[in-house]
MMTF fields as JSON, N, C-alpha, C and O atoms, coordinates in Angstrom:
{
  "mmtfVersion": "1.0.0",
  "mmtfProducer": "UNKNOWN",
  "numBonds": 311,
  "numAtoms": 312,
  "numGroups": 78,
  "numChains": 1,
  "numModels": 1,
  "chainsPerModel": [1],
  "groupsPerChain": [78],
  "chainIdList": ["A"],
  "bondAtomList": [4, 2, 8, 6, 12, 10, 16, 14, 20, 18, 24, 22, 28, 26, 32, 30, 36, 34, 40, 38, 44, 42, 48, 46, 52, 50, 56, 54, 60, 58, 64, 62, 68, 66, 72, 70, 76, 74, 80, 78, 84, 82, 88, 86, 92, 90, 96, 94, 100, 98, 104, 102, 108, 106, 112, 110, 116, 114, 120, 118, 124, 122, 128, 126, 132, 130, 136, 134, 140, 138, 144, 142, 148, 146, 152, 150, 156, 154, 160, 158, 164, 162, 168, 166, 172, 170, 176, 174, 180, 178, 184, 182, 188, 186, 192, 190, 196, 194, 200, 198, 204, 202, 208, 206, 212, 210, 216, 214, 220, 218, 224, 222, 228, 226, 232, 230, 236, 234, 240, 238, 244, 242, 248, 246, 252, 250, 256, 254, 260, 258, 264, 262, 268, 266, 272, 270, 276, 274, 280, 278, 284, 282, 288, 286, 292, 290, 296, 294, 300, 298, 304, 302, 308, 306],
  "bondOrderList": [1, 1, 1, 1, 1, 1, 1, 1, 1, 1, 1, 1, 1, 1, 1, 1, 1, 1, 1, 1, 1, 1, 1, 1, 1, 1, 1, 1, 1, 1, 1, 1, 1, 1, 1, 1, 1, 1, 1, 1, 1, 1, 1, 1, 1, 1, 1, 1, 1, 1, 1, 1, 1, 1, 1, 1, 1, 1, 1, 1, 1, 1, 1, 1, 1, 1, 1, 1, 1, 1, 1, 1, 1, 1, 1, 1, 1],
  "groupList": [{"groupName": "UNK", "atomNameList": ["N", "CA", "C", "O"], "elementList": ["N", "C", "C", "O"], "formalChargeList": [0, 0, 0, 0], "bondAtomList": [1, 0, 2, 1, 3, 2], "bondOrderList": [1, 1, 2], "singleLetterCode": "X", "chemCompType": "L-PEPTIDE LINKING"}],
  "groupTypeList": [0, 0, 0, 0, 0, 0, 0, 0, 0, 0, 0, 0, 0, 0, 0, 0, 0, 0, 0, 0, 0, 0, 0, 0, 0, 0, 0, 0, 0, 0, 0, 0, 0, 0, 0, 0, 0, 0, 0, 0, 0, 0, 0, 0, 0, 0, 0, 0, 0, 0, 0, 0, 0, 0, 0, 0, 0, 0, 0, 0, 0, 0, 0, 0, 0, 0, 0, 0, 0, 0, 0, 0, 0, 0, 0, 0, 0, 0],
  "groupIdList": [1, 2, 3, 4, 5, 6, 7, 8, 9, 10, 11, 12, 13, 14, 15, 16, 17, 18, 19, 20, 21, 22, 23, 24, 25, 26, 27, 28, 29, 30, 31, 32, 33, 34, 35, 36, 37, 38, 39, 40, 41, 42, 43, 44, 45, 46, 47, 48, 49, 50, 51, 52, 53, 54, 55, 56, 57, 58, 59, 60, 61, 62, 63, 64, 65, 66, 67, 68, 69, 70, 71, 72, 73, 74, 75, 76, 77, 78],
  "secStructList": [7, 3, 3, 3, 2, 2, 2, 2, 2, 2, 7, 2, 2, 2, 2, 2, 2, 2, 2, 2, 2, 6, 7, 7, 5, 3, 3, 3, 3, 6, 6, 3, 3, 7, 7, 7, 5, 7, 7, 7, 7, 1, 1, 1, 7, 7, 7, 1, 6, 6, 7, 6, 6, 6, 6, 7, 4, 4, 4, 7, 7, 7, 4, 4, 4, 6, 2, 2, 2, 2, 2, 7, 1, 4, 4, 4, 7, 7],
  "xCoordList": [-22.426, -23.038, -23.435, -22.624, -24.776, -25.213, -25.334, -26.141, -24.023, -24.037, -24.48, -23.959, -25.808, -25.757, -24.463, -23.613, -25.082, -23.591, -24.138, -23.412, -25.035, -25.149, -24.587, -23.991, -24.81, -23.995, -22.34, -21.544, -22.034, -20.628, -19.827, -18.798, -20.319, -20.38, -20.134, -18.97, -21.322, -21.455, -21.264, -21.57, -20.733, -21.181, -19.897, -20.057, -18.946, -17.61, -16.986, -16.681, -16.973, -16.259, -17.054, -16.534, -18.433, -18.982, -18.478, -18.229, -18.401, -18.095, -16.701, -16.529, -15.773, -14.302, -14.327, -13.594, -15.433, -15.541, -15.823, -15.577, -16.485, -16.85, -15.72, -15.397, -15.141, -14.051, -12.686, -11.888, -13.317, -11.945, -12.793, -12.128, -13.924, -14.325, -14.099, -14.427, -13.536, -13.296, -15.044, -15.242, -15.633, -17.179, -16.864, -16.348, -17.466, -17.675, -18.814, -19.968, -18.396, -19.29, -20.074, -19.32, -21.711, -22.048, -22.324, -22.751, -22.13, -22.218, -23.771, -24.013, -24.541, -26.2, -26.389, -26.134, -26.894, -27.008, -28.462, -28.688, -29.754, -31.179, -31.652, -32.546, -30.766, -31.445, -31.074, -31.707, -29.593, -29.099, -27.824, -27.126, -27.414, -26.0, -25.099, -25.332, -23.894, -23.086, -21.528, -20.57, -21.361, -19.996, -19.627, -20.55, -18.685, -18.619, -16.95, -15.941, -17.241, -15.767, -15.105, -15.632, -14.156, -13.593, -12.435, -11.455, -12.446, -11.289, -9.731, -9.607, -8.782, -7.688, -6.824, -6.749, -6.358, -5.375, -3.754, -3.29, -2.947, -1.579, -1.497, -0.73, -1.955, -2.093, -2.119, -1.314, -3.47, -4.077, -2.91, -2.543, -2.236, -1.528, -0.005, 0.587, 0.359, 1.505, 2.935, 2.989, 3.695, 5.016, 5.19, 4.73, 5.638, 6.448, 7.265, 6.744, 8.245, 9.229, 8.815, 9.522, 7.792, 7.412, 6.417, 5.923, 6.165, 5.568, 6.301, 7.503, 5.591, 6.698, 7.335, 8.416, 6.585, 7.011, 8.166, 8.435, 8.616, 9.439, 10.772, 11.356, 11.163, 12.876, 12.809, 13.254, 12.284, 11.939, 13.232, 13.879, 13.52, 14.6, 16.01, 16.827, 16.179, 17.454, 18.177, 19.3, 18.284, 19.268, 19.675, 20.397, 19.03, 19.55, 18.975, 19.408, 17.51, 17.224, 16.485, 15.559, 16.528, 15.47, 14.114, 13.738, 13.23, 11.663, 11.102, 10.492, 11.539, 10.648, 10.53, 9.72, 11.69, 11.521, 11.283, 11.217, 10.97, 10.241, 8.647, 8.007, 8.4, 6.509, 6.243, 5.152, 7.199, 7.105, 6.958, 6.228, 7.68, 7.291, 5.96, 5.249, 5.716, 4.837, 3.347, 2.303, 3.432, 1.913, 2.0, 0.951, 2.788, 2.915, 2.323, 2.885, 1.088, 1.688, 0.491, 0.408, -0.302, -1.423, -1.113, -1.755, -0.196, 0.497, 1.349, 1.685, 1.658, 2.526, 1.583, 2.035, 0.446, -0.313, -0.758, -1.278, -0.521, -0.688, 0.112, -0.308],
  "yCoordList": [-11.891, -10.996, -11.801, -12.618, -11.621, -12.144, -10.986, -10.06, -11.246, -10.311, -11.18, -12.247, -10.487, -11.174, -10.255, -9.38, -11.251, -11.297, -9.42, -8.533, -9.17, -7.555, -6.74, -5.677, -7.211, -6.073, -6.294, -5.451, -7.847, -7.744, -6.708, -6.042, -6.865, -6.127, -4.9, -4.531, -3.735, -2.871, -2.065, -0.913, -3.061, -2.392, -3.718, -4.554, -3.547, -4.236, -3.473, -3.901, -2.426, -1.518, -2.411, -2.912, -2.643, -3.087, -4.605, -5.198, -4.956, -6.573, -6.258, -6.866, -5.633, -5.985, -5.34, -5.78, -4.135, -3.866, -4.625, -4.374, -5.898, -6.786, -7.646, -7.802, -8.172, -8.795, -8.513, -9.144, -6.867, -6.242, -6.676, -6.994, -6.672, -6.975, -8.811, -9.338, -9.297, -10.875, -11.211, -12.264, -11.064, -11.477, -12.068, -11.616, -13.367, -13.988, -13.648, -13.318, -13.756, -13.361, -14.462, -15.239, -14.756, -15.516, -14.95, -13.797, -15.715, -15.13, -16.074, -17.256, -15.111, -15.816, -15.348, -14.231, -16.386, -16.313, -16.747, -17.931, -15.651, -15.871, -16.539, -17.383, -15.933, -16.66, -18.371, -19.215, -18.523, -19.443, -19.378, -18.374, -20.465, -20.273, -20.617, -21.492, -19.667, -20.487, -20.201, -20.687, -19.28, -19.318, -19.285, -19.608, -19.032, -18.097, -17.562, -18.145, -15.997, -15.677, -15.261, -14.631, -15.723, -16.013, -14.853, -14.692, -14.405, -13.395, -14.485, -15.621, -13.745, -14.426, -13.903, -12.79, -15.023, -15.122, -15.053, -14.388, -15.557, -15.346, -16.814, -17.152, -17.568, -19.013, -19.32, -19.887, -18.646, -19.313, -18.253, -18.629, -17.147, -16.703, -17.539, -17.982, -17.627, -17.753, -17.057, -16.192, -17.526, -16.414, -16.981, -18.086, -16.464, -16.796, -17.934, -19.038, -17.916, -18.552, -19.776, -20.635, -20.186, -21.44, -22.259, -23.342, -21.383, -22.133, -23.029, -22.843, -24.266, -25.851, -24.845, -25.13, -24.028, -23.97, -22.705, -22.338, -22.329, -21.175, -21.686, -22.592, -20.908, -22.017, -23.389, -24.282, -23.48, -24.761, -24.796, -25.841, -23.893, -23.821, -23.501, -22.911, -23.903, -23.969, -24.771, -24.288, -25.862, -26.294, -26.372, -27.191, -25.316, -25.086, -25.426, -25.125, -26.354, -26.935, -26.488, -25.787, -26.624, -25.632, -26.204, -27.367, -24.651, -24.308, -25.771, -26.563, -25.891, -26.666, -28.144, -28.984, -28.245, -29.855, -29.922, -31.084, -28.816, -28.313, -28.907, -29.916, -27.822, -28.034, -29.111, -29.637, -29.722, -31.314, -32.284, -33.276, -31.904, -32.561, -32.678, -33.666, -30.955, -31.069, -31.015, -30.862, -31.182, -31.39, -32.826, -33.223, -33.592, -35.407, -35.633, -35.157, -36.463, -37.303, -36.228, -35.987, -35.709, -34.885, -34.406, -34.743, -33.632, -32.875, -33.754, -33.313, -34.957, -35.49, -36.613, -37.599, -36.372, -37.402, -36.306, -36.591, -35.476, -34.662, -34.458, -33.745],
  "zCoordList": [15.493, 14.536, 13.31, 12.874, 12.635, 11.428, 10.483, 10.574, 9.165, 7.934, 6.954, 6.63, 6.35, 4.516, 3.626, 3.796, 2.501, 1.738, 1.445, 1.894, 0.913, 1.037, 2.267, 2.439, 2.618, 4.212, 4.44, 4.853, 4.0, 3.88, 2.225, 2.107, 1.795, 0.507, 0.822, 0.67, 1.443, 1.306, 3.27, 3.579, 4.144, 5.275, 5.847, 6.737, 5.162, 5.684, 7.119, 8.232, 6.617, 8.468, 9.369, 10.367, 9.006, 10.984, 11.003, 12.052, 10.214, 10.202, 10.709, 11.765, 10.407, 10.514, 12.268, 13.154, 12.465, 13.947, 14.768, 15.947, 14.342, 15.046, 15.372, 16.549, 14.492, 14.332, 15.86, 16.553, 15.597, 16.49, 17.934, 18.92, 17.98, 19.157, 19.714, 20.776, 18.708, 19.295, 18.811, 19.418, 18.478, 17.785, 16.29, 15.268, 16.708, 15.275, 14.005, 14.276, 12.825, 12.146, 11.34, 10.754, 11.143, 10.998, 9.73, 9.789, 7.952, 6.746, 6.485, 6.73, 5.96, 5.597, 4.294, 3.844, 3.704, 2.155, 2.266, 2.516, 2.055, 1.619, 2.93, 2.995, 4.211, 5.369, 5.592, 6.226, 4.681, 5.345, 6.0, 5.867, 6.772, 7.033, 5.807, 4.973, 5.853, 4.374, 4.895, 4.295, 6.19, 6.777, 8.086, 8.833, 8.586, 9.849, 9.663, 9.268, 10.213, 9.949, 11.632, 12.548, 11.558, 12.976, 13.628, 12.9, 14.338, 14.551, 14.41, 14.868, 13.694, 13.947, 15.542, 16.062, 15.903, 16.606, 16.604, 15.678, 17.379, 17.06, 16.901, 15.999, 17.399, 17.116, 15.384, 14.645, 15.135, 13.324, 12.827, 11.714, 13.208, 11.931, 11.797, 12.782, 10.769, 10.378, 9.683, 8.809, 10.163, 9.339, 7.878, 7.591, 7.266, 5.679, 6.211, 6.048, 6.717, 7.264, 7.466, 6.94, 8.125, 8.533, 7.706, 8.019, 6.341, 5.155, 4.571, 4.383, 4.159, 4.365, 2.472, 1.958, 1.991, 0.938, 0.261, -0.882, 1.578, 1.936, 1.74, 2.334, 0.757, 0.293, 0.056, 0.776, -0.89, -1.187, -2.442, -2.498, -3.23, -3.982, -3.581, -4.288, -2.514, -1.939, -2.458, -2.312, -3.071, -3.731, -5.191, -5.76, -5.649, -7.443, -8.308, -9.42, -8.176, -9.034, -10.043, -9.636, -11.302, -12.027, -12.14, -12.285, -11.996, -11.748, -12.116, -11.398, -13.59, -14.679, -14.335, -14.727, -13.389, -12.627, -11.714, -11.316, -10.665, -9.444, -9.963, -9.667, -10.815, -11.028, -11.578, -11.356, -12.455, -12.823, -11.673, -11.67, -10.778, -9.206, -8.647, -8.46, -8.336, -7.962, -8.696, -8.063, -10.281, -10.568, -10.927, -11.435, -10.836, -10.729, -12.46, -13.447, -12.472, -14.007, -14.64, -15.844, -13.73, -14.835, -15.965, -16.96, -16.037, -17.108, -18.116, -19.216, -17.697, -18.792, -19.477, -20.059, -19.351, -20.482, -21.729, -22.807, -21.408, -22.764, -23.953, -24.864]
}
């Protein structure tokens, strides 16, 4: 199926009907290609559980040296 961004906008039920049909959706912007939206599977979904970032505070540490971790030196040249 080919939706412009107007029809996804305003005519979402048929897109998501499509979807249910296992049909990919091709997104066209002014008659170009600019996406494709894919039915998910049980494969592409994921649980909470198996996000690498799911209990990541399991051992006590506080927030403020968590995000110091993970935004590395960007933040400390200021």
């Amino acid at each position: 199926m080919k939706a412009s961004i107007v029809e996804l906008r305003y005519n979402m039920k048929d897109v998501l009907k499509a979807l249910n049909r296992n049909e990919t959706v091709q997104v066209m912007y002014r008659g170009v290609l600019k996406g494709v939206i894919k039915p998910a599977t049980k494969e592409t979904s994921m649980r909470v559980e198996d996000h690498p970032f799911f209990g990541m505070l399991t051992d006590d540490e506080p927030v403020d040296e968590v995000m110091d971790k993970l935004r590395g030196n960007r933040y400390r040249a200021i």
